[in-house]
PASEBA-1860 file (N, C-alpha, C; in nm, 3 decimals):
! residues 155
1> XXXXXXXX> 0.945/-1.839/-0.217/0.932/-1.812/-0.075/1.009/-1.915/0.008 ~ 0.974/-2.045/-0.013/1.046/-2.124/0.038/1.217/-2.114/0.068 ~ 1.254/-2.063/-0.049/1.437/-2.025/-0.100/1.469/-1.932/0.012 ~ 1.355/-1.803/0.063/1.394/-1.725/0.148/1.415/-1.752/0.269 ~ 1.278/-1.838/0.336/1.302/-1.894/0.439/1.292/-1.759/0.527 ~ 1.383/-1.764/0.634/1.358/-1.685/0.758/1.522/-1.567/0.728 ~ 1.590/-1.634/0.590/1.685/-1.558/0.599/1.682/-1.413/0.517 ~ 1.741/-1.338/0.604/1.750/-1.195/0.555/1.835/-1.141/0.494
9> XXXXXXXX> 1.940/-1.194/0.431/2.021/-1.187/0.360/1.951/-1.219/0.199 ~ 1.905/-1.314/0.189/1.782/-1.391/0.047/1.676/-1.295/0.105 ~ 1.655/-1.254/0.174/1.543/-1.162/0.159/1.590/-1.021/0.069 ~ 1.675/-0.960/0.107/1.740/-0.846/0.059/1.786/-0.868/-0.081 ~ 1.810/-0.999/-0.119/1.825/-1.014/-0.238/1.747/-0.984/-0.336 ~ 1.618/-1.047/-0.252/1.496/-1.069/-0.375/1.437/-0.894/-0.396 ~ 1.448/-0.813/-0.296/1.422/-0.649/-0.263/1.525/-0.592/-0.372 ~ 1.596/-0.615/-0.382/1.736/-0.595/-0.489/1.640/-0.602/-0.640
17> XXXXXXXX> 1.641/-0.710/-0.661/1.530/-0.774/-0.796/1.401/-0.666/-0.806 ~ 1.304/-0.621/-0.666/1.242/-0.584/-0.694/1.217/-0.397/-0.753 ~ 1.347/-0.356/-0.654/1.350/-0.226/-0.722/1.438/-0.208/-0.826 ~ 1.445/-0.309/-0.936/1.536/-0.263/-1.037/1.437/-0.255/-1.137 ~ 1.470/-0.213/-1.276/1.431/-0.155/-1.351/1.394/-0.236/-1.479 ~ 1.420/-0.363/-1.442/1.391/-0.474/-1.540/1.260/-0.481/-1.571 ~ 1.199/-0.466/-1.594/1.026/-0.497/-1.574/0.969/-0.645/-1.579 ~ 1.029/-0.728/-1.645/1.020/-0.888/-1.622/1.059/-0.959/-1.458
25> XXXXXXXX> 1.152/-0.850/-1.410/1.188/-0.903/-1.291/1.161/-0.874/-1.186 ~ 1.116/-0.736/-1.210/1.032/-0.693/-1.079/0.890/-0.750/-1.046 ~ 0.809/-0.760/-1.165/0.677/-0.818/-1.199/0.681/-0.960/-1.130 ~ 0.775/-1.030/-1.170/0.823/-1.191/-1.065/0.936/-1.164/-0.895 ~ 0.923/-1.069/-0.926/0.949/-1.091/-0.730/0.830/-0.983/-0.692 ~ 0.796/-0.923/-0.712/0.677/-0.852/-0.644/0.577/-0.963/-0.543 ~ 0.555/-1.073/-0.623/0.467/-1.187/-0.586/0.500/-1.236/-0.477 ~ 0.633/-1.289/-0.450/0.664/-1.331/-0.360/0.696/-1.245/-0.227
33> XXXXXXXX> 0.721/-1.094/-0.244/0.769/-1.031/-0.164/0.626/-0.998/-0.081 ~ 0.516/-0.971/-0.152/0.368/-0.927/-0.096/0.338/-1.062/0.024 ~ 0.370/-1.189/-0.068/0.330/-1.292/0.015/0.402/-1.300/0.132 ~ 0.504/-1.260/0.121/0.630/-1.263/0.241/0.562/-1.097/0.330 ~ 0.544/-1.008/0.294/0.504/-0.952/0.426/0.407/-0.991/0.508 ~ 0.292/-1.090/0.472/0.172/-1.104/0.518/0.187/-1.197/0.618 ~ 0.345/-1.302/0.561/0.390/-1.425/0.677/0.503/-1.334/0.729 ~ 0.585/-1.346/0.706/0.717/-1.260/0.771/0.735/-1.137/0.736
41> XXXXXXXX> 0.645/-1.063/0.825/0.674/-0.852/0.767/0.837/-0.846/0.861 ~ 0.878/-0.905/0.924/1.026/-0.879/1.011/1.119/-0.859/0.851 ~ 1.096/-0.955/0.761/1.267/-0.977/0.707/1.213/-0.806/0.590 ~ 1.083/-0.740/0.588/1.093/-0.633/0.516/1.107/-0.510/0.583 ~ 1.089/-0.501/0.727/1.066/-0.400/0.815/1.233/-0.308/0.802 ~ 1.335/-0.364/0.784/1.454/-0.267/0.761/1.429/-0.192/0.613 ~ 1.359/-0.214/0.521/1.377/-0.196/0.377/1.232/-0.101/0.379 ~ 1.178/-0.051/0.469/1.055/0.037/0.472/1.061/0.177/0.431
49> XXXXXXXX> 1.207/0.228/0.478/1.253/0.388/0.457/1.266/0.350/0.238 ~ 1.338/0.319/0.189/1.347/0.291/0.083/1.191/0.249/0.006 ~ 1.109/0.137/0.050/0.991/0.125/0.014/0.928/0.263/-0.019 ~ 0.883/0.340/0.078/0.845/0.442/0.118/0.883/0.555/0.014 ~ 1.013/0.576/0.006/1.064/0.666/-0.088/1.008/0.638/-0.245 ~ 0.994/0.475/-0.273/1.006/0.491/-0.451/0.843/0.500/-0.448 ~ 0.768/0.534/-0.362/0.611/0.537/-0.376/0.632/0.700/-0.450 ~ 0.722/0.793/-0.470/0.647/0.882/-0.530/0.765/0.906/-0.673
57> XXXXXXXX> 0.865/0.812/-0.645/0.971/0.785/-0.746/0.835/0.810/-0.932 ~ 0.901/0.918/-0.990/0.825/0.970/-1.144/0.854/0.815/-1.190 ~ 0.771/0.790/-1.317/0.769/0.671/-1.355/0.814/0.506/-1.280 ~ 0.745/0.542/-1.177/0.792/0.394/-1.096/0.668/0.304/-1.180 ~ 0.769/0.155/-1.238/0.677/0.059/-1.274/0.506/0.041/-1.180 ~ 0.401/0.066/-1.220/0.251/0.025/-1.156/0.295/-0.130/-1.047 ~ 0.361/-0.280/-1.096/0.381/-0.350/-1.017/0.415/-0.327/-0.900 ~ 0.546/-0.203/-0.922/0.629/-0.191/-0.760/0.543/-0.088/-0.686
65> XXXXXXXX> 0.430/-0.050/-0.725/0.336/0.067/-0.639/0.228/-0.006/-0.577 ~ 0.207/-0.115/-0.669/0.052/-0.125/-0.644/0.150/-0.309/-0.541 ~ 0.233/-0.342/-0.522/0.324/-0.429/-0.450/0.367/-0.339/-0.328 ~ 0.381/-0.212/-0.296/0.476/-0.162/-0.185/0.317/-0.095/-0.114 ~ 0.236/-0.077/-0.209/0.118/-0.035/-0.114/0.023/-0.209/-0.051 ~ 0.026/-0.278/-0.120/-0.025/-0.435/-0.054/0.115/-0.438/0.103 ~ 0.229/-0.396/0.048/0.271/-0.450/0.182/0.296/-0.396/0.274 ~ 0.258/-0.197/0.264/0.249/-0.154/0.392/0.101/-0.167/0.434
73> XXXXXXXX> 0.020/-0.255/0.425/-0.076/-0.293/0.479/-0.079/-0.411/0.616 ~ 0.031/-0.492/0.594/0.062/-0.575/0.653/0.220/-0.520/0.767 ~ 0.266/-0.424/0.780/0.401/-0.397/0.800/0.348/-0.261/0.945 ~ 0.422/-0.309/1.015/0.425/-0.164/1.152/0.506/-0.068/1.078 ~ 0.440/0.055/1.001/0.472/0.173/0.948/0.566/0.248/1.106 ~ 0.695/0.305/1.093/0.770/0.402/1.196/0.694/0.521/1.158 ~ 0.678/0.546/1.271/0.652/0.726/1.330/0.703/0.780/1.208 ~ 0.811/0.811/1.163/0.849/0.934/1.120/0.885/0.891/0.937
81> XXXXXXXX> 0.782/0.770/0.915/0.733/0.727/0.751/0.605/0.738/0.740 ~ 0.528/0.776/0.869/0.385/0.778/0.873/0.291/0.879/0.824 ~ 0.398/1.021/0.816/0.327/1.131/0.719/0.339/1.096/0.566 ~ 0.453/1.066/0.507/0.478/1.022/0.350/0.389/0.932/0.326 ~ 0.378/0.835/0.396/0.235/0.723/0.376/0.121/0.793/0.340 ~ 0.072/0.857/0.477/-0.046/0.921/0.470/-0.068/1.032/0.295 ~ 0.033/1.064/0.326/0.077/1.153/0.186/0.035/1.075/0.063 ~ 0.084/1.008/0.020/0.121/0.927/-0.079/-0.047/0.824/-0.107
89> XXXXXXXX> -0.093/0.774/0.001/-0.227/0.690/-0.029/-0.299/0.789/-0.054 ~ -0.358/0.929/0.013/-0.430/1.022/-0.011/-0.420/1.041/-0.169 ~ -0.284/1.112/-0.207/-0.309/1.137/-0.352/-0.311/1.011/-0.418 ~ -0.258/0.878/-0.399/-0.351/0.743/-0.460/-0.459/0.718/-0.478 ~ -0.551/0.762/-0.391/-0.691/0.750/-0.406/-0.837/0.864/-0.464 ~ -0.710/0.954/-0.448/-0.738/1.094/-0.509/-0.741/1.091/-0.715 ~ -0.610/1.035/-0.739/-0.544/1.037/-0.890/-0.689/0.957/-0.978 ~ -0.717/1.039/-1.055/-0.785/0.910/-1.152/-0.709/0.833/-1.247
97> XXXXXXXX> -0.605/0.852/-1.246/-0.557/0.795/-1.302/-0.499/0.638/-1.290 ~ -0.458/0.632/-1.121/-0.385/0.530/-1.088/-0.505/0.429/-1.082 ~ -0.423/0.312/-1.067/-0.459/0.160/-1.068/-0.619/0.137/-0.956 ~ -0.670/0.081/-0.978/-0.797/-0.029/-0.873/-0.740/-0.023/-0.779 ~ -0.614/-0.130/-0.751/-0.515/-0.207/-0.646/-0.489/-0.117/-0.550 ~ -0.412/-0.022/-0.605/-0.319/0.096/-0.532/-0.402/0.135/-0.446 ~ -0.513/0.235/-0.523/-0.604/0.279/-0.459/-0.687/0.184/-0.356 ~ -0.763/0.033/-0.368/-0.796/-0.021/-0.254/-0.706/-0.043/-0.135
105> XXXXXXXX> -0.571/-0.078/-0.192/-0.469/-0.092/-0.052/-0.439/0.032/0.026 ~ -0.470/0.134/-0.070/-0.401/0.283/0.007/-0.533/0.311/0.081 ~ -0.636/0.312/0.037/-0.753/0.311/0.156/-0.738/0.206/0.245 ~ -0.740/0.110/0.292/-0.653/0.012/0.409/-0.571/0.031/0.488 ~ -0.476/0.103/0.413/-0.395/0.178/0.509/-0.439/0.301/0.550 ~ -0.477/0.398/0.525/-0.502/0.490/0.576/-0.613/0.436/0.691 ~ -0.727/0.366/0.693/-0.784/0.321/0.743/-0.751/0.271/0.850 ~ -0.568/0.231/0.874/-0.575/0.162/0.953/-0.460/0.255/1.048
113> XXXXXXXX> -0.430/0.383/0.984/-0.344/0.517/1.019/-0.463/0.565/1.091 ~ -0.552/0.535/1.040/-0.693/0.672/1.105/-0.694/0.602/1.284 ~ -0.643/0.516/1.293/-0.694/0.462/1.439/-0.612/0.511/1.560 ~ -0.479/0.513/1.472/-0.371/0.617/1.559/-0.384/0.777/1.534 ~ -0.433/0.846/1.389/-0.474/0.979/1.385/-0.638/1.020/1.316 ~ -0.708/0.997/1.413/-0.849/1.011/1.407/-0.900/1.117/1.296 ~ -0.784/1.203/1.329/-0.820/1.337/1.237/-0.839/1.336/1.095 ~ -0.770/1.213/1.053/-0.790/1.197/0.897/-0.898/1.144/0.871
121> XXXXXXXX> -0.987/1.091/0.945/-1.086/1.006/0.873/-1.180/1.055/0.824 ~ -1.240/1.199/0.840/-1.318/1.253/0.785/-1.300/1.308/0.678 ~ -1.151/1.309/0.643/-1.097/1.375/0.474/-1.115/1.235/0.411 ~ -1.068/1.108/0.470/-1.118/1.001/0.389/-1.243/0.973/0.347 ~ -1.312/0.962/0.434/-1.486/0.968/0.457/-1.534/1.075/0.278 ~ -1.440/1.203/0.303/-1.482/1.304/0.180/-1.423/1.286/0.062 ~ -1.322/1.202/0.087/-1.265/1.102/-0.089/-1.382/1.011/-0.098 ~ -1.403/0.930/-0.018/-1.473/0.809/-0.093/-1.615/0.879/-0.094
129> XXXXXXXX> -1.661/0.942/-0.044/-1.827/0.986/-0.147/-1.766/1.109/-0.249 ~ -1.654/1.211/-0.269/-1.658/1.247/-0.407/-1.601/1.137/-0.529 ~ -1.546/1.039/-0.495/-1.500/0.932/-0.601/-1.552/0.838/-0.639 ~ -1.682/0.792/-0.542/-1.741/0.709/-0.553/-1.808/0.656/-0.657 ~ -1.855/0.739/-0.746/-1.943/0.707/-0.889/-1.847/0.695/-0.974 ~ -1.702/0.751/-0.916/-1.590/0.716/-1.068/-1.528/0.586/-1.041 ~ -1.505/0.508/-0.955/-1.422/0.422/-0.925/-1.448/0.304/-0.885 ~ -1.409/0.171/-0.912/-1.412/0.032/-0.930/-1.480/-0.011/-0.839
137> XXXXXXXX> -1.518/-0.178/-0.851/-1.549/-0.251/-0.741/-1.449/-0.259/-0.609 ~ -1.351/-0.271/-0.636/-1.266/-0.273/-0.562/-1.250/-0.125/-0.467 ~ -1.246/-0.022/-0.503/-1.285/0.069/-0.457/-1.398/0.065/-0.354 ~ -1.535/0.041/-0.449/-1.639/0.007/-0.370/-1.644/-0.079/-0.201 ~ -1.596/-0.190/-0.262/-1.602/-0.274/-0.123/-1.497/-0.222/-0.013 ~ -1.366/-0.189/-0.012/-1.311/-0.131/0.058/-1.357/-0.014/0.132 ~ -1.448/0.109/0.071/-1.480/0.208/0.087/-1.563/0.122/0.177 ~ -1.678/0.025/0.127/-1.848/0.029/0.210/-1.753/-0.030/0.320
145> XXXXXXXX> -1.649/-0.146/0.351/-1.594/-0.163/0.468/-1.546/-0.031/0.589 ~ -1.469/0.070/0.513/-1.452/0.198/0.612/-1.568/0.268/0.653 ~ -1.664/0.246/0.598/-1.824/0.372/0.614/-1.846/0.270/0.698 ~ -1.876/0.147/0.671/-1.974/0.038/0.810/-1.876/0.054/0.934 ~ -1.743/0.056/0.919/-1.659/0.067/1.072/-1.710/0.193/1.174 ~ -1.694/0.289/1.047/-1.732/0.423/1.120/-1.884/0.511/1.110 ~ -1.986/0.397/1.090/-2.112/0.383/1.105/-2.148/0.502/1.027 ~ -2.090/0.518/0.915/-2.172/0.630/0.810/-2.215/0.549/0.709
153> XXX> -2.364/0.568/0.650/-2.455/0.474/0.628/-2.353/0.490/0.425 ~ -2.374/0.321/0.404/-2.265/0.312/0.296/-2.413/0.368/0.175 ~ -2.277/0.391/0.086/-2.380/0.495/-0.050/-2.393/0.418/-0.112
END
């Protein structure tokens, strides 16, 4: 992180590293890139249309999913990436298959989509009590956080 600094040029670098196909190398910049949206989401905010896209990329490494969903948590999603998001966390939290991670960050975000489109929150509200008995702690606490916001008594 330090190496990147405020520059966006070493930022784009390390984004380079992370969508390649190495699996040793994506796994070691993922780390730093999550930590870098949470302090500087500016030097990732050009690289969002691309983010966005490899979320439904067939065999995308678990690191770069369960890494691009931690950092649109932290990142001002554009208008017109805001349906593919919505898209994309829904069937995340839907899949039994996918990861703890994915699924707690993709509820976060949606959670935090529901404030600009109200309308979703009651399809969320109807994921987390049909998934609820299948799915992690992590699941759990995220979920009882969205039910206490929106005062539906947690299960």
């Amino acid at each position: 992180m330090q190496w990147i600094g405020t520059s966006q040029k070493r930022m784009d670098e390390l984004l380079h590293l992370f969508i390649t196909d190495e699996y040793r190398v994506v796994q070691r910049a993922a780390w730093p890139i999550g930590l870098l949206a949470e302090t500087q989401p500016q030097l990732l905010q050009k690289h969002l249309p691309l983010l966005v896209s490899l979320l439904r990329k067939p065999g995308l490494h678990n690191a770069v999913r369960r890494n691009i969903t931690r950092i649109l948590q932290y990142l001002q999603i554009p208008e017109e990436l805001k349906g593919e998001v919505m898209d994309a966390c829904f069937s995340f939290i839907c899949d039994v298959q996918e990861k703890a991670a994915v699924k707690a960050f993709s509820l976060t975000i949606l959670e935090q989509l529901s404030k600009e489109y109200p309308e979703i929150l009651p399809e969320i509200i109807t994921v987390i009590e049909e998934r609820w008995e299948y799915e992690t702690a992590a699941f759990h606490s995220r979920a009882r956080k969205i039910l206490k916001k929106n005062k539906k008594q947690s299960i």
